[in-house]
C-alpha positions as CSV (number, residue, x, y, z in Angstrom):
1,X,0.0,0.0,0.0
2,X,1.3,3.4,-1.1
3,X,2.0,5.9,1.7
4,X,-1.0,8.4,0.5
5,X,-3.4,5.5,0.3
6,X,-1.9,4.6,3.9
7,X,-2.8,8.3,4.8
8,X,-6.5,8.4,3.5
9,X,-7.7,5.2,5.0
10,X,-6.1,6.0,7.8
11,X,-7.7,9.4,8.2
12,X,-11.0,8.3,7.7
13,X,-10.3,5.3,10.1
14,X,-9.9,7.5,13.1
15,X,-12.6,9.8,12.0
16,X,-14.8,6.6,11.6
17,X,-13.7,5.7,14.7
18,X,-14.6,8.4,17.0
19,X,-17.7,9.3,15.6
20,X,-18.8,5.2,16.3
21,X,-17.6,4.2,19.7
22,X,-18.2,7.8,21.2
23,X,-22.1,7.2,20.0
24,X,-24.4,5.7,23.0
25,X,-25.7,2.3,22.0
26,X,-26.2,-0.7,24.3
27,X,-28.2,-4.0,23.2
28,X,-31.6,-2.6,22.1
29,X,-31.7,1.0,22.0
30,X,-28.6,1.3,19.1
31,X,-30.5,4.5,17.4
32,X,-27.4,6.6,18.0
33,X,-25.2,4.1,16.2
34,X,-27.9,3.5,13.6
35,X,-28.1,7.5,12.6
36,X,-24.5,6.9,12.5
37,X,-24.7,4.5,9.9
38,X,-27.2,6.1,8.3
39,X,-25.1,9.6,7.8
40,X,-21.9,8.1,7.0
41,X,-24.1,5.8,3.6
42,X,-26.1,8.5,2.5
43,X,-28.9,6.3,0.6
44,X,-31.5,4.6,1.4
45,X,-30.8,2.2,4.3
46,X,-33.4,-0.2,5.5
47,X,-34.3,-2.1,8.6
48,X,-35.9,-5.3,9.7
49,X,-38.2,-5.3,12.9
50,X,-36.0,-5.9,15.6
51,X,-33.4,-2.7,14.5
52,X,-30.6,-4.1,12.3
53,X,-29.8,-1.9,9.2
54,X,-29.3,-2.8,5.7
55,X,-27.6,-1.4,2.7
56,X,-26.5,-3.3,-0.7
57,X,-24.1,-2.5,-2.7
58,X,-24.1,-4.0,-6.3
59,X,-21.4,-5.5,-8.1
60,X,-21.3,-7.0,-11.4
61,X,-23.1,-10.3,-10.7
62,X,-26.3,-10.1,-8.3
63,X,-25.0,-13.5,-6.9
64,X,-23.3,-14.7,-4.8
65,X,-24.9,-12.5,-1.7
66,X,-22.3,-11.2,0.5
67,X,-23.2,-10.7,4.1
68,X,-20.9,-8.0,5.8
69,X,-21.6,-7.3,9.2
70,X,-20.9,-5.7,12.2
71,X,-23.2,-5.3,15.6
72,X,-24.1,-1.6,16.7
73,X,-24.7,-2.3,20.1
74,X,-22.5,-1.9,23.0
75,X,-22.0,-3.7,26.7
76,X,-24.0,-1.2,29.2
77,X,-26.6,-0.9,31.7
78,X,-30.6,-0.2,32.3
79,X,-31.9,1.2,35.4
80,X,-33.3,-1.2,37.3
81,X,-35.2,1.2,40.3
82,X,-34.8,4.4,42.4
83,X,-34.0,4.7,45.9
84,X,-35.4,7.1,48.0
85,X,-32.6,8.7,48.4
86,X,-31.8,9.1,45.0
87,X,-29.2,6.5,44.1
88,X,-30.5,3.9,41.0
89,X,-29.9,0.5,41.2
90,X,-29.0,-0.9,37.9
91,X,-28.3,-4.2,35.8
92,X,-26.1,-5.2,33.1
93,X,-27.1,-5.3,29.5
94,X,-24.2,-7.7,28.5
95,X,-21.4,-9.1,30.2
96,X,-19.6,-7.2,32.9
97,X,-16.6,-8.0,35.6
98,X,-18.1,-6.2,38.2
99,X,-14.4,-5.0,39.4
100,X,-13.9,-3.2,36.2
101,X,-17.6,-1.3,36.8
102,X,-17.2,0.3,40.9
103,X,-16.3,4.1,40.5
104,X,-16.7,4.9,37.1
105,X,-18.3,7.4,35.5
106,X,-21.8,6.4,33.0
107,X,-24.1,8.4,31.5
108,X,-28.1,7.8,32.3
109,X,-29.9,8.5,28.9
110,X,-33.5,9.4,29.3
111,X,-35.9,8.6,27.1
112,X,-35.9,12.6,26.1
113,X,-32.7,11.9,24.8
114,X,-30.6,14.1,27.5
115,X,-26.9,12.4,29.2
116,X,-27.2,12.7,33.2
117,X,-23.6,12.1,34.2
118,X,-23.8,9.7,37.4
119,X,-20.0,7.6,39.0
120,X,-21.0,4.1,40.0
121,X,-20.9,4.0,44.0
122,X,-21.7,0.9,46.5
123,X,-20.4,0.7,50.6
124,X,-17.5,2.7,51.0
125,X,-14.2,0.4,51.9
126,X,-14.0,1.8,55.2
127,X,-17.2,0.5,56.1
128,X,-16.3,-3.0,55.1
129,X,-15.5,-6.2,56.7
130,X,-12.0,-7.8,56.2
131,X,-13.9,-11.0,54.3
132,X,-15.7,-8.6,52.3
133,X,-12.9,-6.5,51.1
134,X,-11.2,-10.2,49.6
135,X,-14.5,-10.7,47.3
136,X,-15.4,-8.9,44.1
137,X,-18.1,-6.7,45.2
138,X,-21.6,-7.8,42.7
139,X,-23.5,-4.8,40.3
140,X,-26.3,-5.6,42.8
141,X,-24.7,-4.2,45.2
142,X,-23.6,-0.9,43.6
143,X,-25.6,1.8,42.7
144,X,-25.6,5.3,40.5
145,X,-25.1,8.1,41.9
146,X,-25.8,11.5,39.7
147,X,-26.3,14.2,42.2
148,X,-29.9,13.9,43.5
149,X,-31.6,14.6,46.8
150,X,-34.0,11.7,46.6
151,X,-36.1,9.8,44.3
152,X,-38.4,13.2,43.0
153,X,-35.5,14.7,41.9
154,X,-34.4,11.6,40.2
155,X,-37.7,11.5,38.1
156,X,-39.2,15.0,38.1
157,X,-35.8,16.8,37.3
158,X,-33.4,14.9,35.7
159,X,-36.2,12.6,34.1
160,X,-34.9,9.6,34.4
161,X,-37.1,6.7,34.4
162,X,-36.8,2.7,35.2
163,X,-35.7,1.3,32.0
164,X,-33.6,4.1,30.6
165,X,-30.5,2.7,29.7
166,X,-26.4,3.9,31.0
167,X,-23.5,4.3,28.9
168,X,-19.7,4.4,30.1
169,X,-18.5,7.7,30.0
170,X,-15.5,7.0,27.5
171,X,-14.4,9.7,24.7
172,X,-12.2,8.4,21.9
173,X,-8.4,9.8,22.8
174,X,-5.2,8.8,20.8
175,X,-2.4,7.9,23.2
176,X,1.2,9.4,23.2
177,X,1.5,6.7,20.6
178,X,-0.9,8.2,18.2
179,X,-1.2,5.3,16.8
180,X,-3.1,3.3,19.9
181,X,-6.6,4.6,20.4
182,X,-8.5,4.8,23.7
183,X,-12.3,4.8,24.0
184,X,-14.9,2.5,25.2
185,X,-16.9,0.4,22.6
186,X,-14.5,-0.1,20.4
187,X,-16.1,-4.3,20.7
188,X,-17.7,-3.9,18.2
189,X,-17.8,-0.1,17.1
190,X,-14.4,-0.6,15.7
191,X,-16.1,-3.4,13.4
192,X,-18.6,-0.8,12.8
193,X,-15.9,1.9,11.7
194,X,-15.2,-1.1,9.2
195,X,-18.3,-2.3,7.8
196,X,-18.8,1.8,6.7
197,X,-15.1,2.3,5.2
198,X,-15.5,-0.7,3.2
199,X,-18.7,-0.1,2.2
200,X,-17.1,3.4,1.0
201,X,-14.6,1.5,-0.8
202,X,-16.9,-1.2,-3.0
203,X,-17.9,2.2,-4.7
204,X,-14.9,2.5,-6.2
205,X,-13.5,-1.4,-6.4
206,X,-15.1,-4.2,-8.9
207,X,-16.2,-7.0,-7.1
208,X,-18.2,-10.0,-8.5
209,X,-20.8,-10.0,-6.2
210,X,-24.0,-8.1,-4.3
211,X,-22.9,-7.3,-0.7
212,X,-25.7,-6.8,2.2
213,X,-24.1,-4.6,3.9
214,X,-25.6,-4.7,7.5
215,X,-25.2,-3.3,11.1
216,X,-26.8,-6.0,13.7
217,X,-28.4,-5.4,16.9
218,X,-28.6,-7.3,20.7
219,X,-25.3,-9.3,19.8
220,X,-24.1,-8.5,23.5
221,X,-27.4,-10.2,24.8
222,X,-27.7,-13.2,22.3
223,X,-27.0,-12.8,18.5
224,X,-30.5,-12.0,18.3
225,X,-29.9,-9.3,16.3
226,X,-27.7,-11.3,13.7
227,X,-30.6,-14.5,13.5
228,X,-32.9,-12.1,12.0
229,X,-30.6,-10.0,10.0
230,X,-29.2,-13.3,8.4
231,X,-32.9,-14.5,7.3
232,X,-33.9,-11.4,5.9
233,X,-30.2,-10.8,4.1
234,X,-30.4,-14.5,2.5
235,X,-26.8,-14.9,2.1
236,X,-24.4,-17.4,0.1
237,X,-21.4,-16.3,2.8
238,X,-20.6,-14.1,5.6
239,X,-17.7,-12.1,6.4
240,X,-18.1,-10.5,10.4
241,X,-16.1,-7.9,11.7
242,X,-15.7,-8.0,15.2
243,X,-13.1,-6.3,18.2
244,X,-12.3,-9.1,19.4
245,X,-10.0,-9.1,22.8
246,X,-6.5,-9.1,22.8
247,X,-4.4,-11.3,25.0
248,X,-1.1,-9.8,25.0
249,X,-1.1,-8.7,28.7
250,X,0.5,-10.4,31.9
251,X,-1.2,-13.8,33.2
252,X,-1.5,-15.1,29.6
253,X,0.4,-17.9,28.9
254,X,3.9,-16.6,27.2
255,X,2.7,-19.5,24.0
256,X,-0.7,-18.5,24.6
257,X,-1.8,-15.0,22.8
258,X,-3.6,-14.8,19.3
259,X,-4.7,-11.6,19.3
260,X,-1.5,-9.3,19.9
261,X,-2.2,-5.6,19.4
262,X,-0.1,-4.4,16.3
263,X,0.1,-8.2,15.3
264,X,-2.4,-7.8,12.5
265,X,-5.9,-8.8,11.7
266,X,-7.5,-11.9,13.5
267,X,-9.0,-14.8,11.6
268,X,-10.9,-16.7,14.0
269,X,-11.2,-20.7,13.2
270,X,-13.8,-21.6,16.3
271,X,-14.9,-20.3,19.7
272,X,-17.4,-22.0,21.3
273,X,-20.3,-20.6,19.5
274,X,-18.9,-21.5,16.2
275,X,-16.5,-23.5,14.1
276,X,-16.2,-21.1,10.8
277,X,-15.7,-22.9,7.5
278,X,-12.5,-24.3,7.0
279,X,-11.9,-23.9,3.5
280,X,-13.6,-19.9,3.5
281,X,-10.9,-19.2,6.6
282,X,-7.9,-20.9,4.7
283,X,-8.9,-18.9,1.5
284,X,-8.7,-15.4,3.5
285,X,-5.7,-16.9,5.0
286,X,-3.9,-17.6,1.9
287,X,-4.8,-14.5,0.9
288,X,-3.4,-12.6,3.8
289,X,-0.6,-14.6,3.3
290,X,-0.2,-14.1,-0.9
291,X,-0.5,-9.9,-0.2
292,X,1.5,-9.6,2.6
293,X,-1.1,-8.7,5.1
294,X,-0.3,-8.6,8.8
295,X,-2.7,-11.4,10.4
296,X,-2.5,-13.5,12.9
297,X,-5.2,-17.0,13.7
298,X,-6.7,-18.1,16.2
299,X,-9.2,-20.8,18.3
300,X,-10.6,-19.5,21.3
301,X,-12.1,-21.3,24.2
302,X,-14.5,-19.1,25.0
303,X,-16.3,-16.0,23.7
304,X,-18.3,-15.5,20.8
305,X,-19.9,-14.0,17.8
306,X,-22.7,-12.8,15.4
307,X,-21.2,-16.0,13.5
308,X,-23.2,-17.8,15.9
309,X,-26.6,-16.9,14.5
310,X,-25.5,-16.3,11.1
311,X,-23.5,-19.7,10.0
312,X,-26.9,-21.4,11.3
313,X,-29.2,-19.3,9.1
314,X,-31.3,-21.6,7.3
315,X,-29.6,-24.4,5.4
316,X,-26.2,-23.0,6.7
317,X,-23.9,-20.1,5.8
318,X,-20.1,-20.5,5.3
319,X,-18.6,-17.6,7.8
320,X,-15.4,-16.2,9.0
321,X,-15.2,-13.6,11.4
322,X,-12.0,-11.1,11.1
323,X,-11.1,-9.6,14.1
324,X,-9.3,-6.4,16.0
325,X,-7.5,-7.2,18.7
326,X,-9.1,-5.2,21.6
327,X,-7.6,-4.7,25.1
328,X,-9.9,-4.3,27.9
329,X,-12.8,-5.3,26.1
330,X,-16.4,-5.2,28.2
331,X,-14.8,-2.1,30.0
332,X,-14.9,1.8,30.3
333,X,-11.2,2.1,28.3
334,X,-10.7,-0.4,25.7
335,X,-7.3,0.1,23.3
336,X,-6.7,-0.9,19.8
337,X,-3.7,0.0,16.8
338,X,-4.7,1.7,13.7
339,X,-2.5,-0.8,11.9
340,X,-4.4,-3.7,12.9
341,X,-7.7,-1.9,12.0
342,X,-6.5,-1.1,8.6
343,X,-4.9,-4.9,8.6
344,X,-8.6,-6.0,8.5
345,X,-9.9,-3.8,6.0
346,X,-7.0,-4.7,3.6
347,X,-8.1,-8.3,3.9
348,X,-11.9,-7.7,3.9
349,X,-11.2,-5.7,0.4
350,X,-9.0,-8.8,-0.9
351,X,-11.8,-11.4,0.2
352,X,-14.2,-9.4,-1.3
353,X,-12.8,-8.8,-4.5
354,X,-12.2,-12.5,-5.4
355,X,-15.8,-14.3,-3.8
356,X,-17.4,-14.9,-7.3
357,X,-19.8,-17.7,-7.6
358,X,-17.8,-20.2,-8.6
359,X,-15.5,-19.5,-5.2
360,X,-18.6,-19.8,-2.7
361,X,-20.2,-22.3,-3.9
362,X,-16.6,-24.2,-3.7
363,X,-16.7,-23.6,0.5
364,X,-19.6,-26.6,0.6
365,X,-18.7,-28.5,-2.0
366,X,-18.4,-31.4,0.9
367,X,-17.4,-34.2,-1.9
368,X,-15.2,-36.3,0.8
């Protein structure tokens, strides 16, 4: 890649970037992320009844269909009930370590659409036993705090009702090494960024194929987004972008990691919620490996995907899922590298380029 092309992908990378994970969005109220979308494609971009958006992009053939996808929704919270005095007890929408959650700062959205800044508070740790101090402390026990005298003020001047939904409080912030980005989100609003600067790109590259270009909902909670995304869509194959977390940090085996930040785009074989298609992986593989593209493979033990939903889509649908390694995943500060970002829309572009019909229909030829 030429350093101006370098430069322009890159630029509209971070710009991508910022504008996706700093957007509110947890499983089932991704409208932010949606508008988003919506801005960034200007066309006409449908959506199916539970939320997840749509836009094709035409190639020469109309077949094979090419599912590219992403989900809009972030890990976050709903407000569960007001206390009396003011403080909201809340739940998780997604999965949280509740050590990563005590004494942060979230935003409450109301339904009116305003941000109430609130820091997660529970039992201060002078007030607590010696057994309890040893113990992660649950979200149950925790509460919001954003300022208020008691439950009226809660409702009446802040308006915030049971059921609104909380956001970390996480702005997008290069590091001193420009190149490593800060924000929260960034599972899966870097795959977001993606899906949109590829999407950007198809305009301008030949491909022999229609790609559905689509931005799923409620994959924190389920996939449920992705299972009805993938029977509307119809697809012959699926590629998924996903920030997928990053084990380079101490207490991981030294033979262990698979998803080292600056070690270049993942290609996930199999987590427990899916075993991708061999022959579609080794393809994007070979590819990776034919251009020169930074990548790295892996199997993971635990985790998952929209794959889930979308390989099992009614007769079957060969997927891979390309990842960005994410540190800190499922928390207020996540980190990722431009490089590995741009890594995976290199490949993306490569794989799309080459899946004519002949190619797909090749990934379940099962003739052993």
């Amino acid at each position: 890649m030429q350093t101006s092309e370098y430069e322009g992908r890159k630029k509209t990378a971070l710009r991508l970037l910022k504008s996706m994970a700093e957007a509110p969005g947890v499983s089932g109220y991704e409208a932010a992320v949606r508008r988003v979308f919506r801005r960034e494609l200007k066309g006409e971009a449908a959506t199916d009844k539970t939320g997840s958006v749509f836009i094709t992009k035409i190639g020469t053939n109309r077949t094979p269909r090419i599912m590219m996808a992403a989900h809009m929704d972030e890990v976050g919270f709903v407000v569960r009930s007001i206390t009396a005095g003011g403080l909201i007890r809340f739940m998780p929408l997604g999965s949280w370590w509740a050590h990563t959650v005590l004494a942060k700062r979230v935003k409450v959205i109301t339904r009116e659409g305003s941000e109430i800044l609130g820091v997660v508070g529970a039992k201060p740790p002078h007030f607590l036993a010696e057994a309890e101090r040893e113990r992660v402390m649950k979200i149950d026990e925790m509460y919001i705090d954003v300022g208020a005298a008691d439950s009226r003020e809660v409702e009446d001047r802040f308006g915030i009702r049971v059921g609104d939904v909380v956001v970390p409080d996480s702005s997008f912030t290069p590091m001193h090494n420009p190149d490593l980005l800060l924000c929260k989100a960034f599972d899966d609003r870097a795959g977001m960024a993606l899906l949109v600067q590829a999407a950007f790109m198809l305009e301008e590259t030949e491909h022999p194929n229609t790609v559905c270009v689509v931005g799923t909902v409620q994959e924190e909670v389920g996939t449920r987004g992705a299972q009805t995304a993938a029977f509307a869509v119809n697809p012959d194959a699926a590629v998924i972008f996903e920030g997928t977390p990053a084990d380079d940090v101490p207490g991981i085996g030294e033979d262990e990691p698979q998803g080292r930040l600056q070690g270049g785009v993942q290609v996930r074989l199999m987590d427990p919620s899916a075993i991708m298609n061999r022959k579609f992986a080794d393809f994007a593989i070979g590819l990776a490996q034919k251009h020169g593209i930074k990548h790295q493979v892996a199997v993971r033990k635990s985790g998952g995907t929209d794959a889930r939903a979308i390989h099992l889509s009614r007769e079957g649908v060969p997927v891979i899922v390309l990842g960005i390694p994410t540190r800190y995943a499922h928390t207020h500060n996540c980190i990722i590298h431009i490089d590995d970002y741009l890594s995976t829309l290199e490949l993306a572009m490569k794989i799309l380029e080459h899946l004519d019909g002949e190619l797909v229909r090749s990934f379940t030829a099962f003739d052993d």
